[in-house]
VEXDREN-2710 file (C-alpha; in Angstrom, 1 decimal):
% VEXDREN-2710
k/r/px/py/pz
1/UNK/22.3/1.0/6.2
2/UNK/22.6/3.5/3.2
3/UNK/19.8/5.8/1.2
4/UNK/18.1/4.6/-1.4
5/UNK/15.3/5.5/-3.2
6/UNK/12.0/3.8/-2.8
7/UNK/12.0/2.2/-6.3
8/UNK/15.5/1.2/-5.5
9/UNK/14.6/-0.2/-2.6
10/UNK/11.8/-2.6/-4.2
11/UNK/14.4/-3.5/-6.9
12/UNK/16.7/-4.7/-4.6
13/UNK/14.3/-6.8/-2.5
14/UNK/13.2/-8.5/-5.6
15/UNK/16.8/-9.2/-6.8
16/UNK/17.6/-10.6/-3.2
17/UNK/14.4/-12.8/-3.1
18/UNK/14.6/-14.5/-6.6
19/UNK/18.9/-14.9/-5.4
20/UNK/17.5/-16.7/-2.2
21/UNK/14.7/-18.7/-3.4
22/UNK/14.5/-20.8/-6.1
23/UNK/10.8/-20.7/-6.5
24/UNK/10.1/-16.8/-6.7
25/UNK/9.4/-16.1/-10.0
26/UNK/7.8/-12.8/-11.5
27/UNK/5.1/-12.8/-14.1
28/UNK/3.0/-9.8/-15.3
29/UNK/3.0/-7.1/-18.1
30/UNK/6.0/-4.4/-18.5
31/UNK/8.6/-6.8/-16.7
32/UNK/11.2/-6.3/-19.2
33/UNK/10.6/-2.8/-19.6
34/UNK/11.5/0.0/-17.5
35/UNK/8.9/2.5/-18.6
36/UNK/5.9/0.5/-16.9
37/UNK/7.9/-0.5/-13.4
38/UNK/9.5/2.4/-13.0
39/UNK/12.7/0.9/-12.7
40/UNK/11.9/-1.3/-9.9
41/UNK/12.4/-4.3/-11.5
42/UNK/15.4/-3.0/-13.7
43/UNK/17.4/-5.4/-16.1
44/UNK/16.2/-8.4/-13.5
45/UNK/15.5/-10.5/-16.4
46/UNK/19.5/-9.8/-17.7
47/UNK/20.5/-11.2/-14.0
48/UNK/18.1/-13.7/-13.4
49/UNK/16.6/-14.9/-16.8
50/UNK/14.0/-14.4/-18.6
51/UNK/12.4/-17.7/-17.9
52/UNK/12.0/-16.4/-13.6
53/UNK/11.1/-13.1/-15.0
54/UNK/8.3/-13.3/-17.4
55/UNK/7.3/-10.9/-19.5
56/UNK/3.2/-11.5/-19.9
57/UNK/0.8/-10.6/-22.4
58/UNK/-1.8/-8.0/-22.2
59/UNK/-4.1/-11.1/-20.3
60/UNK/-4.4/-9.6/-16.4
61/UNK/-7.1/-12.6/-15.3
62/UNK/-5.5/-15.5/-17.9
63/UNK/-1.7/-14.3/-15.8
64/UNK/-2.9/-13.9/-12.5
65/UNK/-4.6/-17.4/-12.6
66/UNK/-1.6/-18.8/-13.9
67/UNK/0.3/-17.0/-10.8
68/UNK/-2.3/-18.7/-8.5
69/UNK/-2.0/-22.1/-9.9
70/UNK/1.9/-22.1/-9.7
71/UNK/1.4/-20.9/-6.1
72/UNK/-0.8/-23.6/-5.1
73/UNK/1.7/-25.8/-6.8
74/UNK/4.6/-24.7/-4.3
75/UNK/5.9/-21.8/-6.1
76/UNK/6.6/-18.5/-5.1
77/UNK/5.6/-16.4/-7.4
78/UNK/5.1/-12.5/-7.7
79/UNK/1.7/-11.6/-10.0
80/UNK/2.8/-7.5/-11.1
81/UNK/0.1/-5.6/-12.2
82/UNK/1.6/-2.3/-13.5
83/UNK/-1.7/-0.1/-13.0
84/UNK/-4.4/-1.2/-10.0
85/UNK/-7.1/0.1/-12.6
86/UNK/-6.8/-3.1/-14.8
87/UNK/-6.2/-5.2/-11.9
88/UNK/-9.8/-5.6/-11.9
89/UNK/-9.7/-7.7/-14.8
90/UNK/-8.4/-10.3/-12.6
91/UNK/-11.1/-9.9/-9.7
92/UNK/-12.1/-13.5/-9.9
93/UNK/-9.2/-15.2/-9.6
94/UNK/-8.0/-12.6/-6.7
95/UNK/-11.6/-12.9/-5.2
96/UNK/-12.8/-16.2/-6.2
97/UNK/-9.9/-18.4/-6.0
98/UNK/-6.8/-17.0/-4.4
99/UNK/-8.3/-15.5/-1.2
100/UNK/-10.8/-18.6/-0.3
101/UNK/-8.5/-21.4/-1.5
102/UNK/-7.1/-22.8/1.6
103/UNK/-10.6/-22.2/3.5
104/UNK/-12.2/-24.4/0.8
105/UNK/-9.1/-27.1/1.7
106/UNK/-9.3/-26.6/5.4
107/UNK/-6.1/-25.1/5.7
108/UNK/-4.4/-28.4/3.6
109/UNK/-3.8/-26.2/0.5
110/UNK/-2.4/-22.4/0.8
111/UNK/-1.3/-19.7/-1.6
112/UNK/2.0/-18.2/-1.6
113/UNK/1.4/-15.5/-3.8
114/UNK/1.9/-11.9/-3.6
115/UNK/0.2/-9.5/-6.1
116/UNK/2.3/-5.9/-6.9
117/UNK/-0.2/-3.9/-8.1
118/UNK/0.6/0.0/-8.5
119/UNK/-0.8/3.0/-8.6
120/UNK/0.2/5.1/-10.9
121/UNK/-2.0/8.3/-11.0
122/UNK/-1.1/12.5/-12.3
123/UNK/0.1/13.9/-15.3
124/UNK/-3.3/14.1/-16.7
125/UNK/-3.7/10.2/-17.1
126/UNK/-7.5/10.8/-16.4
127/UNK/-10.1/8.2/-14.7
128/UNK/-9.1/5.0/-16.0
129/UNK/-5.3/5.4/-15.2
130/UNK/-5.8/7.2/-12.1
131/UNK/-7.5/4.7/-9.6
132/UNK/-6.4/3.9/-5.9
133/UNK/-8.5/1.1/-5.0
134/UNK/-7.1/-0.4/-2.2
135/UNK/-10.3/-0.7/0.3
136/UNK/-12.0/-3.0/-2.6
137/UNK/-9.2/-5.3/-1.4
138/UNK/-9.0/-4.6/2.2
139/UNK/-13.0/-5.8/2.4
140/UNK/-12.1/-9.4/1.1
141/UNK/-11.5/-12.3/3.7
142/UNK/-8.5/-14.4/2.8
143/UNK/-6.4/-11.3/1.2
144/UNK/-3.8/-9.3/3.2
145/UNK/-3.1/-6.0/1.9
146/UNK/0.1/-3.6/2.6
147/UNK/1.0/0.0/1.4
148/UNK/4.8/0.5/2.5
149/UNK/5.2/4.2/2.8
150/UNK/8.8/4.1/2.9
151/UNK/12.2/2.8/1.2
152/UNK/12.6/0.5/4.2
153/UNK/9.1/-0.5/4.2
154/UNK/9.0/-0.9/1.0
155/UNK/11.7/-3.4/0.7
156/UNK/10.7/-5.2/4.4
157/UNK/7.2/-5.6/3.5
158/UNK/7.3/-7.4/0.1
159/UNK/10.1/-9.8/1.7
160/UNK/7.6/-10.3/4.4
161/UNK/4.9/-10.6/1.8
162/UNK/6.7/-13.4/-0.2
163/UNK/7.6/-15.5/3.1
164/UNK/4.2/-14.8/4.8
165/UNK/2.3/-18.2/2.8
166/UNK/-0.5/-16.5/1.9
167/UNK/-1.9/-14.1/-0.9
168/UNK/-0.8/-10.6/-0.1
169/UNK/-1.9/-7.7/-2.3
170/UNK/1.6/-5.5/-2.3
171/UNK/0.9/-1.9/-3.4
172/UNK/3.1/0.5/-4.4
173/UNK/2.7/4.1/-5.4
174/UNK/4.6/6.0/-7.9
175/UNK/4.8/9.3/-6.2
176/UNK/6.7/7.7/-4.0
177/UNK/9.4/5.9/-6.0
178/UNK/11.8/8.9/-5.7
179/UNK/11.2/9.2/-1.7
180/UNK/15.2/8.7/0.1
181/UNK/15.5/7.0/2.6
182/UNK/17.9/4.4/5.2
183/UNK/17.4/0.9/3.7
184/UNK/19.3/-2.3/5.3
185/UNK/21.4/-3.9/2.8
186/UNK/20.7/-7.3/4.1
187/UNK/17.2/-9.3/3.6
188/UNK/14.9/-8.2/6.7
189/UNK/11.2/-8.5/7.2
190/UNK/8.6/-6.1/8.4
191/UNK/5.6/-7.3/10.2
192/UNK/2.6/-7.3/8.2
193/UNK/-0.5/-5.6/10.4
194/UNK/1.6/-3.8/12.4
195/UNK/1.8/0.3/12.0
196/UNK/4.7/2.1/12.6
197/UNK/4.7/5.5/14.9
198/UNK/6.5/8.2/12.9
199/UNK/6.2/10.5/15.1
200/UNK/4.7/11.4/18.9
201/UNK/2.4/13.8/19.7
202/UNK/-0.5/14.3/22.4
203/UNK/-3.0/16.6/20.5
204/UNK/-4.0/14.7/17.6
205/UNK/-3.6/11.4/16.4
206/UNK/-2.9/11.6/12.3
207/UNK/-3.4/8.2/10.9
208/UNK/-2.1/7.5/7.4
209/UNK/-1.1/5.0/4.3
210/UNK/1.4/4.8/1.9
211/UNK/1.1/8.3/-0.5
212/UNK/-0.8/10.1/2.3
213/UNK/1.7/8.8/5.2
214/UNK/4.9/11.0/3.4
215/UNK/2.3/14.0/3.1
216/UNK/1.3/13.5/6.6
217/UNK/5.2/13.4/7.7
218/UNK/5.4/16.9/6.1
219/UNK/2.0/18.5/7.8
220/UNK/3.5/17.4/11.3
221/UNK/6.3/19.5/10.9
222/UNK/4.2/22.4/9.8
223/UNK/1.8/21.8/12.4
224/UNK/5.1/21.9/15.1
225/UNK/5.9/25.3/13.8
226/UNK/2.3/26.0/15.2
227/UNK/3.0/24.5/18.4
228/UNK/0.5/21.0/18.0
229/UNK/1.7/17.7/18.5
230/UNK/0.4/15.6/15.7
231/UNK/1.2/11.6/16.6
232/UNK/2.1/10.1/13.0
233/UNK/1.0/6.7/12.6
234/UNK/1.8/5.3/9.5
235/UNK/-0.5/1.8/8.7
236/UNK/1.8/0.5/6.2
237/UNK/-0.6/-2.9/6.7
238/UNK/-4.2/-2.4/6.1
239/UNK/-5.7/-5.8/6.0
240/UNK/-4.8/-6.6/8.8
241/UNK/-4.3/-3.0/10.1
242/UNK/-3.0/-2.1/13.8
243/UNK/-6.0/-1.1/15.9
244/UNK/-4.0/-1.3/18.9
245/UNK/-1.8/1.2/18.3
246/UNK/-4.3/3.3/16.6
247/UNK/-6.7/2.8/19.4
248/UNK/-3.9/3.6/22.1
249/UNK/-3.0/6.9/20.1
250/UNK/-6.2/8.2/20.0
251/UNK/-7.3/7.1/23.8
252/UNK/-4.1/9.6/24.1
253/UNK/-5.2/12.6/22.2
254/UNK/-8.8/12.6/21.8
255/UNK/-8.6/13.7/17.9
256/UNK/-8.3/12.0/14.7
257/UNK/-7.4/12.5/11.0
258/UNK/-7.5/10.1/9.2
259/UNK/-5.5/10.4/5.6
260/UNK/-5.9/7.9/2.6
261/UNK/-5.6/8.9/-1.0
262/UNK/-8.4/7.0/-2.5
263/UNK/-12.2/8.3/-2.8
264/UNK/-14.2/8.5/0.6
265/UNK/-17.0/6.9/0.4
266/UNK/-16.6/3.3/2.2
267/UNK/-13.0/3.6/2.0
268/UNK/-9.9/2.6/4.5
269/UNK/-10.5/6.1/6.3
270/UNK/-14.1/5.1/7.2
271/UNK/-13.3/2.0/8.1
272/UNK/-10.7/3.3/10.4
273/UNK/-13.1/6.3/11.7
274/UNK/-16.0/3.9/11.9
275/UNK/-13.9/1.3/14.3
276/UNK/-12.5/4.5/16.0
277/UNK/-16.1/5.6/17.1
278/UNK/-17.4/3.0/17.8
279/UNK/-15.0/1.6/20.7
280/UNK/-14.1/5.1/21.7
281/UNK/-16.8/7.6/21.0
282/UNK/-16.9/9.0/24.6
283/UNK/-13.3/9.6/24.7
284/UNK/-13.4/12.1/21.6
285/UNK/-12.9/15.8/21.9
286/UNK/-13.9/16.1/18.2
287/UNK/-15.2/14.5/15.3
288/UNK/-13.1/12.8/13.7
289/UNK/-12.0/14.2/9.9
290/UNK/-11.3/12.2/6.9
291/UNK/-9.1/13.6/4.1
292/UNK/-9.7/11.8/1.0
293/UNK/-10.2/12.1/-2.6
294/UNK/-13.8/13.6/-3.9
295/UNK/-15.9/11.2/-5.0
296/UNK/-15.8/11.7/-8.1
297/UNK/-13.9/10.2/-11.5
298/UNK/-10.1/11.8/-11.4
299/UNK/-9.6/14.4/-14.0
300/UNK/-7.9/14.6/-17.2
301/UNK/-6.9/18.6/-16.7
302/UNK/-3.6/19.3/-15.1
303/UNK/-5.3/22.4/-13.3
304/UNK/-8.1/20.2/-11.8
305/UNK/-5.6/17.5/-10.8
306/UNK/-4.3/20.5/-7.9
307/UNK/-7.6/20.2/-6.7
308/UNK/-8.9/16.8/-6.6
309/UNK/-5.8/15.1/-5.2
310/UNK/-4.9/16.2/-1.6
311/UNK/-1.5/17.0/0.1
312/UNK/0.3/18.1/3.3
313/UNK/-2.0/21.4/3.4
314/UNK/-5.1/19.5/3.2
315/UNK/-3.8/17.2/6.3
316/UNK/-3.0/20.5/8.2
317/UNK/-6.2/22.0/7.6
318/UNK/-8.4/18.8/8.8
319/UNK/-5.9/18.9/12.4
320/UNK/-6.9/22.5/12.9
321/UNK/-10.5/22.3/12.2
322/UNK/-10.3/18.8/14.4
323/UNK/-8.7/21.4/17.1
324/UNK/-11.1/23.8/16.8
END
């Protein structure tokens, strides 16, 4: 074990997959560029070639498509989509043909792929460079979605994601990428649909992904210094996500928060707060509180941006209010 930084942590998982398999490849736009990973994918195509690292044209459905048919084929292959915004020029393919595939094949024919798709949001990038929109994902049958919160996470999950067989959406934030953290040096997987318990509490149950799960890590303390116990649950997987231990946590406290930085309206919080109620309603001491983006396009202004994305004070005020 040793820190690393998120983003280092997703290079190095990358370098250690395409060292142990022959048949990962990456393909998507930016790859050769540090600018639009972030460095996560750093001078990959110096170690490994450009022709296992390949840099794609401005073509999101034509590459993904190609991604899915080399997967199909017996490849490996990792489809990176530098912004989720104009991942929804390959909806099809991701929809249409990726996720049904091997139910179409009765299980004969699978899809080893793993789409990285990021979000990459502030610095007055405005509404069509701004967009978190992971639940669109998490409704479709067939697709398995994660949002590693952590270095470790970050480099368990898309290991995990690359051996699992079939598609996994992989997403990444970039408010993340200079998070610290222990990382193994060795390749290790973390199990996809299982949430990890940052921290125990017996007042409130704060559930969490990826952005939202660091900002929640930081309310909990505050909340200590206030004397409640917040239990952290971080999802990390949300297609599959872990309604056992959710549903365990809450049974436990009777309150929840639930924390996702994308808009609200039929989003991974009310899916969470909808399963919630509805198998344990009578064991609530409070309604249960959502902390989400507005519904509403994200702004261009650097002064509006304060407001419309939420933080650790935001999470604190929704436990309070859920206290009473």
């Amino acid at each position: 074990m040793r820190p690393l930084t998120y983003v280092q942590a997703i290079r190095e998982a990358h370098a250690q997959l395409l060292k142990d398999d022959p048949r990962v490849f990456l393909i998507g736009q930016g790859l050769w560029s540090p600018w639009y990973a972030g460095a996560s994918l750093q001078d990959l195509d110096k170690e490994f070639g450009r022709d296992r690292i390949m840099d794609s044209p401005v073509s999101e459905n034509a590459t993904t498509g190609a991604a899915i048919g080399a997967a199909i084929a017996g490849m490996r292959p990792i489809m990176f989509h530098p912004r989720m915004d104009f991942m929804l020029l390959a909806v099809d393919p991701i929809v249409n043909q990726a996720a049904n595939w091997a139910y179409l094949f009765g299980g004969q024919v699978g899809v080893p792929l793993v789409i990285r798709s990021v979000i990459n949001r502030g610095g007055e990038q405005g509404a069509q460079h701004s967009q978190a929109l992971q639940a669109m994902f998490m409704h479709v049958p067939g697709l398995k979605v994660v949002m590693p919160s952590t270095p470790s996470d970050a480099k368990g999950l898309l290991i995990s994601a690359v051996h699992d067989g079939n598609p996994v959406l992989y997403i990444d934030d970039r408010w993340l990428y200079e998070e610290t953290g222990e990382v193994p040096e060795g390749m290790y997987r973390v199990p996809i649909g299982q949430a990890a318990v940052r921290r125990p509490g017996r007042h409130v149950t704060i559930v969490a992904t990826s952005w939202m799960a660091a900002q929640a890590c930081r309310a909990a303390q505050v909340l200590e210094e206030r004397g409640i116990e917040a239990e952290l649950i971080d999802l990390r997987s949300i297609k599959p996500w872990d309604r056992e231990t959710v549903m365990a946590s809450v049974s436990k406290t009777g309150r929840l928060v639930v924390a996702d930085a994308a808009w609200m309206t039929a989003g991974v919080a009310a899916e969470i707060a909808a399963t919630v109620a509805g198998e344990l309603l009578h064991e609530l001491k409070a309604p249960i509180r959502r902390v989400c983006l507005p519904d509403v396009p994200a702004p261009t202004s650097g002064a509006l941006e304060k407001s419309y994305y939420p933080g650790a004070d935001d999470i604190v005020t929704a436990v309070e209010k859920a206290l009473g």
